[in-house]
C-alpha positions in Angstrom: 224.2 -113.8 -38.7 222.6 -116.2 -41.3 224.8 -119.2 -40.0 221.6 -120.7 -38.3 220.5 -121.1 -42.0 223.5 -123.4 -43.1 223.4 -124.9 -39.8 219.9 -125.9 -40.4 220.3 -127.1 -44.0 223.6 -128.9 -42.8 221.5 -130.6 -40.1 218.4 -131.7 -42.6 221.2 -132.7 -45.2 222.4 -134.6 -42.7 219.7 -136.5 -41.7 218.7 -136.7 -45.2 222.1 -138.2 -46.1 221.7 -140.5 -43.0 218.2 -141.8 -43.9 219.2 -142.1 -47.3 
């Protein structure tokens, strides 16, 4: 139900952590 949220933050986290 809201696991598209955490997937979403997961995902921008990710990239954030990626980029970072």
């Amino acid at each position: 139900m809201g696991l598209w949220i955490v997937d979403a933050l997961n995902l921008s986290w990710g990239l954030s952590l990626t980029t970072y």
